[in-house]
N, C-alpha and C positions, 0 to 999 in steps of 0.2 A: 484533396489529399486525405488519403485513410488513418485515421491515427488510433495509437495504442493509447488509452488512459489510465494510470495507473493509483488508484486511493490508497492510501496506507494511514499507520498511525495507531496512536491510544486508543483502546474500548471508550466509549463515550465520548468524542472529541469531534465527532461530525461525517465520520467517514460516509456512515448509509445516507444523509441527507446529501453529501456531496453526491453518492450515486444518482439520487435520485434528482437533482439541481442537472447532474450531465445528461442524464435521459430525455431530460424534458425540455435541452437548448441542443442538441445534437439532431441536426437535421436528418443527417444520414437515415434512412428506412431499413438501414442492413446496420444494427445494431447489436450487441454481445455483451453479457453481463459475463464475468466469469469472477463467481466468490471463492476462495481458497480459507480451510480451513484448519483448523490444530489436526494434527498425523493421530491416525485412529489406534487404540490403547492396544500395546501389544505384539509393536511390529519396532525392528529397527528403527530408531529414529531417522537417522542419518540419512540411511540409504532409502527411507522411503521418502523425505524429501525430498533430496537430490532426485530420483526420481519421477515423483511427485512434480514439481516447478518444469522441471527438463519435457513432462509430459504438454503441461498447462501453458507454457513460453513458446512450444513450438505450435499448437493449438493457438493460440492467440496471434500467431506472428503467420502464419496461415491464414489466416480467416482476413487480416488486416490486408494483403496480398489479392485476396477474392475481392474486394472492396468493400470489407467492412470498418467498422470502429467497435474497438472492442474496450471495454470497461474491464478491469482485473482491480474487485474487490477485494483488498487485501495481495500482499504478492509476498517473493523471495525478503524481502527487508526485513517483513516484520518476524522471519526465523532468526537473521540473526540477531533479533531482539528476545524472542519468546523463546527459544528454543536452549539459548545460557540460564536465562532467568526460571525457567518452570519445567525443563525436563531435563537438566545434564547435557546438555547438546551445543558442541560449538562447531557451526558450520561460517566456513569466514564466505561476509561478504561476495569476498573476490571468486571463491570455487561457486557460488549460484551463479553469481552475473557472469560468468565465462559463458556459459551458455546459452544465453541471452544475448551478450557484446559481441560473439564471435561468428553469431550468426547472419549470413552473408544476406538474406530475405528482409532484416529489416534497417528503416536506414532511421537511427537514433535521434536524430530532429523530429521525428516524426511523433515518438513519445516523450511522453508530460505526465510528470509523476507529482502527486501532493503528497503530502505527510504531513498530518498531524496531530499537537500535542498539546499538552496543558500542564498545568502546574497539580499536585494532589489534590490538595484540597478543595478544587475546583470539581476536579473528577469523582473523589469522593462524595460530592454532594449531587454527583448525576447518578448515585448505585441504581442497576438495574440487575445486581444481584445474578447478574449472568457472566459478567468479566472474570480476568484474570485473577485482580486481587482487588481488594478494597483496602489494601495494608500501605499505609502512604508511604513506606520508605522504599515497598516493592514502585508501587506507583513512580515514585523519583526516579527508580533507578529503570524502570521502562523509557519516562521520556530523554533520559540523558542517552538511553540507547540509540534510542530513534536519533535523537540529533546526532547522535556519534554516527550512526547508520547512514543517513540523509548527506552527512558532511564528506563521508568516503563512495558516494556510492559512484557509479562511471556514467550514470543516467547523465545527461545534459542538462534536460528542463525538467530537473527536479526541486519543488518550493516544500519548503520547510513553516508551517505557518505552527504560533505557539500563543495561544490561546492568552496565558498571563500576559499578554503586552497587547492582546487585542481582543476585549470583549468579544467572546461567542455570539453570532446571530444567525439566524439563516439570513439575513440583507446582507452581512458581511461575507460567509460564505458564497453566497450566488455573485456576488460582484469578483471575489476571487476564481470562480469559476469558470466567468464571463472572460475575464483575461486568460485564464488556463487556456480554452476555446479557440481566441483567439488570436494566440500570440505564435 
């Protein structure tokens, strides 16, 4: 069975190494990385995410259809986390994932979604000087989104993992990844 994978979550929290943990236990040969990234300066926000996702969702949910397995670095979640918090933008939840949940091609057992998060201060001491903020109280209020986000989303198998209650490692990521895979 073809499945959709979906990484989400904090800058610095593990996402790229979860990609790369999935690429290298997914047997599948017909493989799909699909990275999603901040909406390019200058354009509607709204409408070019909406757009944007509605493009990448059916993309993905196609190709999973052909017999692939597709990785979706990053997805619709983390807008409506970044999208309140650093551009004015509130798109709910619920108007992405319609487009997603309503669509008849893919059967939602089939994706597994991670997200996740960390406490600031934790994150702050991974800066790579390329994230969102290095500002902790921004930092707080991204991972309470995400868990806000992760708690309503309509995904099924979607895990919420939160770094403050479990030591960062790649041994502990690949063992959560290893059950993602497999369950």
């Amino acid at each position: 069975m073809n499945r959709l994978y979906i990484i989400e979550g904090q800058d610095r929290c593990g996402k790229s190494t979860a990609v790369n943990l999935l690429r290298k236990k997914i047997k599948n040969p017909r493989l799909f990385v699909i990275h999603s990234s901040k909406p390019p300066i200058g354009v509607d926000v709204h409408a070019w995410t909406l757009a944007h996702y509605k493009h990448v969702v059916n993309y993905a949910i196609d190709l999973v259809v052909l017999g692939w397995d597709v990785i979706m670095d990053r997805s619709w979640l983390g807008e409506t986390v970044y999208g309140p918090l650093y551009r004015n933008v509130n798109i709910s939840l619920e108007e992405l994932e319609d487009m997603f949940i309503t669509n008849p091609m893919i059967d939602l057992e089939t994706v597994k979604m991670l997200v996740l998060v960390d406490d600031a201060s934790h994150i702050a001491m991974r800066s790579d000087g390329e994230s969102m903020s290095d500002d902790l109280n921004m930092l707080e209020q991204e991972r309470a989104a995400f868990k806000n986000s992760t708690l309503h989303t309509r995904i099924p198998n979607a895990t919420l993992i939160d770094w403050e209650y479990e030591e960062f490692s790649v041994a502990a990521l690949d063992e959560i990844v290893e059950v993602m895979i497999n369950a």
